[in-house]
N, C-alpha and C positions, 0 to 999 in steps of 0.2 A: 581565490577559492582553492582550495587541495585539488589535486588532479588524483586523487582517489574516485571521485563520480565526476564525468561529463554529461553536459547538458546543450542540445543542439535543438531551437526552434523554428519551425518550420509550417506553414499553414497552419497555424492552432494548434499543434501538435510538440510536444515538448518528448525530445527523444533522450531519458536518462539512465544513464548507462554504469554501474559500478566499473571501474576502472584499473582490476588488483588480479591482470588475468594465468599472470604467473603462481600466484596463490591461490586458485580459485576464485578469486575475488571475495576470501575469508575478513571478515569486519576489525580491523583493529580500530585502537582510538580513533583517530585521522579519517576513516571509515566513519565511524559511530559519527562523528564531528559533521563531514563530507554528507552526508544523505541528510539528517537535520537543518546542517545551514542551504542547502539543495532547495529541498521540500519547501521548508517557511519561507525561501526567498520565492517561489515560483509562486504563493498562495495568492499574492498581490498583484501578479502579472495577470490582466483582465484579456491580453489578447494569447493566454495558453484557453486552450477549450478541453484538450484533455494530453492525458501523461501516458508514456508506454517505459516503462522499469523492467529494464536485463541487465545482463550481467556479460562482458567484454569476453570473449573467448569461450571457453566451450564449459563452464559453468556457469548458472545464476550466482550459487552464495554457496561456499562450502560451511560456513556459519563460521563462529566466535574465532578469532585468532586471541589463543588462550593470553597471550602476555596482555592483551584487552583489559582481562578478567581483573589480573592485579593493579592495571591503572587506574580501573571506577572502583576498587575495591574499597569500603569506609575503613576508616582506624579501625583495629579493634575494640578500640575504647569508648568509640564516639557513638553517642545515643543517635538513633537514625532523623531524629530533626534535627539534628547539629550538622548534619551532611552539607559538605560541600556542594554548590550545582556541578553538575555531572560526575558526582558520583553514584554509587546504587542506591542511596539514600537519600539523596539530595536531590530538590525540585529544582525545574530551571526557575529562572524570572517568571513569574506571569503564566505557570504552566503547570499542570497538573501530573507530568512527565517527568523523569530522568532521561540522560541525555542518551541512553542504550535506548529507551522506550520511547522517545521523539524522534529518532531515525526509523522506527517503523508506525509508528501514529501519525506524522506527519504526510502520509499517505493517503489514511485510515480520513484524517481531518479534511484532505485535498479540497478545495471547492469543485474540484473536476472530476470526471470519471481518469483513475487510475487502473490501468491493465498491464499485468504481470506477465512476460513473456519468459518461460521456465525451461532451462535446460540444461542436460548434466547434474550438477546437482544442487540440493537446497535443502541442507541441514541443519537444525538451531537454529539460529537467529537469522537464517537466510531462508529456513522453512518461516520465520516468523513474518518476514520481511514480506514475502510472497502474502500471507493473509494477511498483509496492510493494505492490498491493492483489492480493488471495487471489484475484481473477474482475472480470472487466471489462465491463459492459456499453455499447456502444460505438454512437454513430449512423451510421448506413451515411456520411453527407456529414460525417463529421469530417474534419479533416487532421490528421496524425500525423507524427512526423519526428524522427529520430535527428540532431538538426539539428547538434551541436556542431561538428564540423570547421569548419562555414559559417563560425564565428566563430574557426576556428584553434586549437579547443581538442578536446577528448575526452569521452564522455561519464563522469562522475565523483562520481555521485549512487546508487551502487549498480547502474548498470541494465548493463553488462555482463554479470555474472555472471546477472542474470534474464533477460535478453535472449536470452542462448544457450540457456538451459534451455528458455524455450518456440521458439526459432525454429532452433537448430541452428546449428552455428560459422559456415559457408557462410554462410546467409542474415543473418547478425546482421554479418559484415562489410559484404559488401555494402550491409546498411543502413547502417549508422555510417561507410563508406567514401565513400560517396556523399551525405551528406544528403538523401536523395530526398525526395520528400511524398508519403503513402499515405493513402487514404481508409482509411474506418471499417470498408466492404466488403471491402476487398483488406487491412485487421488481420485481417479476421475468417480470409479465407484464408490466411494468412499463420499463422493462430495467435495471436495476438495480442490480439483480441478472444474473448473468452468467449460473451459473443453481441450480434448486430445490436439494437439499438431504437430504436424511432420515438419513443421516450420513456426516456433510459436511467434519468432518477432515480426515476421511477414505478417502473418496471422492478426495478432497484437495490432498491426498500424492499419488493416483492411478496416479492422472495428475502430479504431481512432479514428479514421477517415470520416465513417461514416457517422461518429458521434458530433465532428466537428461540423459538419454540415447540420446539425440543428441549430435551432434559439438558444446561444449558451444561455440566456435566462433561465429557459424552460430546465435544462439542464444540469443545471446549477440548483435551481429549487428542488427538482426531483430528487437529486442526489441528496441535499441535507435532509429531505422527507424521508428519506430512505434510510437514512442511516440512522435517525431518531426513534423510527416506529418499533422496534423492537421492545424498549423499555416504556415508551412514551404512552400515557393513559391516553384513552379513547378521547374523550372530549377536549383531552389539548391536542391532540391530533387532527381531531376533524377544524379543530379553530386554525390550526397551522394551516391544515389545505387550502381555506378559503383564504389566509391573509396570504399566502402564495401567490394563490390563483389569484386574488384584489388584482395583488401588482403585475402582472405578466397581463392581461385582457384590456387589450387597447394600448399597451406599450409597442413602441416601434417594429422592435425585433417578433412581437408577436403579431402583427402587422403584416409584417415583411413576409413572415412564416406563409399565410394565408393566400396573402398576394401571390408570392411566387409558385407555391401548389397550384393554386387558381392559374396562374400563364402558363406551366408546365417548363420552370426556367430554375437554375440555382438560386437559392437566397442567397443576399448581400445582409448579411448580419453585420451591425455596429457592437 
């Protein structure tokens, strides 16, 4: 694997790290690459319970490392389904992504709760990167910025479609219309940030902690619940809840959940 992102597990806890800290940890190819084969590799690992995503030195993501741009770039000539996989136009295998937009969906998909620990800064595709994560803990003195216009371009890594869900159509233009720069205090008003920290990766691992100490089942269901109900009509919704609920009531781990409440001891989750 590229030593672009590390990844180090520990108690249920997958700590992943961008790795580019002399650059800000700015996304080239090898980046784009690095976070995609990251994420889908960690999806099948049944003993991660949740994910904490920073970025190695004193920023998150300064976003795109422009030479990026011209290596996803398609032919000029090429109709965008003739795209290569991983370029801007081109799906991976078996995926409804590009391989710029799989390095932040891949998050977005996680089966686990994903927590973004934000600092320094997070520009474009590293502001995108951040709303691929489940909660964002963010430093009041970050800067933030839906930067792509600056560079003539759009944002294209997923973050439209998350962007509107937390900030509302109005305000997610005006961000992306202006490139503005927002501190980590005015995310946090904005919506944006999940919460302020003086420390977000400390921060980040107290709430991993305590996410791991549940019924990953429980966990696990709730999150795909969650991140379904947005779009998802009522009546397939309430069917999902109950065929959720079926499997988790009288499964082990849900068992264990009761039991150990009941003794006033930690759960041994399988």
């Amino acid at each position: 694997m590229s030593d672009r992102v590390t990844v180090t597990i520990e108690d249920g806890i997958a700590d992943v790290r961008l790795n580019r800290p002399d650059k800000l940890n700015a996304i080239d190819l090898a980046m784009f690459q690095a976070l995609a084969d990251t994420g889908d590799g960690l999806h099948t690992d049944r003993s991660v319970r949740a994910v904490v995503l920073s970025g190695e030195g004193r920023s998150f993501c300064a976003g795109l490392d422009l030479s990026a741009m011209t290596a996803m770039a398609n032919p000029p000539d090429a109709p965008a389904g003739d795209s290569p996989a991983g370029t801007l136009g081109g799906r991976l295998p078996g995926k409804i992504t590009n391989l710029g937009q799989q390095a932040v969906y891949t998050w977005t998909e996680m089966p686990v709760p994903v927590i973004a620990a934000v600092t320094g800064h997070a520009f474009g595709g590293g502001f995108q990167l951040a709303l691929g994560a489940d909660i964002r803990f963010v430093h009041p003195e970050a800067s933030l910025s839906v930067m792509e216009v600056r560079w003539g371009i759009l944002p294209d890594m997923t973050g439209i479609p998350m962007l509107v869900r937390l900030v509302g159509l109005d305000v997610a233009k005006e961000l992306t219309f202006t490139a503005k720069r927002f501190s980590g205090a005015e995310a946090f008003e904005l919506g944006l940030a999940t919460h302020l920290s003086e420390d977000p990766r400390a921060d980040a691992f107290a709430l991993a902690r305590e996410i791991a100490g549940k019924n990953p089942d429980a966990i696990r269901g709730a999150k795909a619940l969650l991140e379904a109900a947005p779009g998802r009509p009522r009546a397939e919704a309430f069917l999902a809840e109950s065929e959720a609920i079926g499997k988790l009531i009288g499964s082990p781990n849900q068992i264990e959940a009761v039991t150990a409440e009941m003794e006033g001891r930690p759960p041994r989750f399988i």
